[in-house]
N, C-alpha and C positions, 0 to 999 in steps of 0.2 A: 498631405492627407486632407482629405476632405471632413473640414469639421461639424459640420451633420452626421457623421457616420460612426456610431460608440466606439469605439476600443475595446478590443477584449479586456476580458479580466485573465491577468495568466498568471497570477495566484493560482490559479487552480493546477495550473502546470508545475509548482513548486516541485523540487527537490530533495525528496526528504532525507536522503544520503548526507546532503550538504548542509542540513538545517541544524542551527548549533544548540545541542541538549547538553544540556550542562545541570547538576544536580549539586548539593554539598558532596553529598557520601559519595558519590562515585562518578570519575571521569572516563568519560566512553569514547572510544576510539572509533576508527571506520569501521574495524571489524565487527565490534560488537552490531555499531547501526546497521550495517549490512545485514546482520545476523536477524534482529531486531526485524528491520524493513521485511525478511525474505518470510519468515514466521510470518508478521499479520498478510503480506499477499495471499500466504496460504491456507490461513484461517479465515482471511475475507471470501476467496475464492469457495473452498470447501461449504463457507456456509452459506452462500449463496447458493450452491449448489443441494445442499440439503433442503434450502426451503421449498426451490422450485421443484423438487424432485421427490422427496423423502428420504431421510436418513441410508435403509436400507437398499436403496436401489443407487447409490453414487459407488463408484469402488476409489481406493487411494489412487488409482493409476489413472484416471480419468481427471482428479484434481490434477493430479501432476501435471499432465498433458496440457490443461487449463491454465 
């Protein structure tokens, strides 16, 4: 590699599936993180699409499709 040439940062590309959450009260499995991870996709998604658009004009099927 040419060392003039940055490296990415691929951090950014982390895994959040595989990132280890660990709490006192309660130990979370794959399932749960999956569960976890698919929720905020779809609350990220959804509200991104509310801002650019407005509340009333996004329908649920159009996040989904998202």
């Amino acid at each position: 590699m040419d060392p003039d040439v940055p490296r990415p940062d691929y951090t950014v590309f982390r895994d959040p599936l595989r990132e280890q959450v660990t709490s006192p009260s309660t130990d979370e499995g794959l399932r749960e993180r999956k569960k976890r991870h698919t929720r905020a996709m779809i609350s990220g998604t959804a509200t991104m699409m509310f801002i650019q658009r407005g509340f009333d004009n996004v329908k649920i099927t159009e996040v989904a499709a998202a």
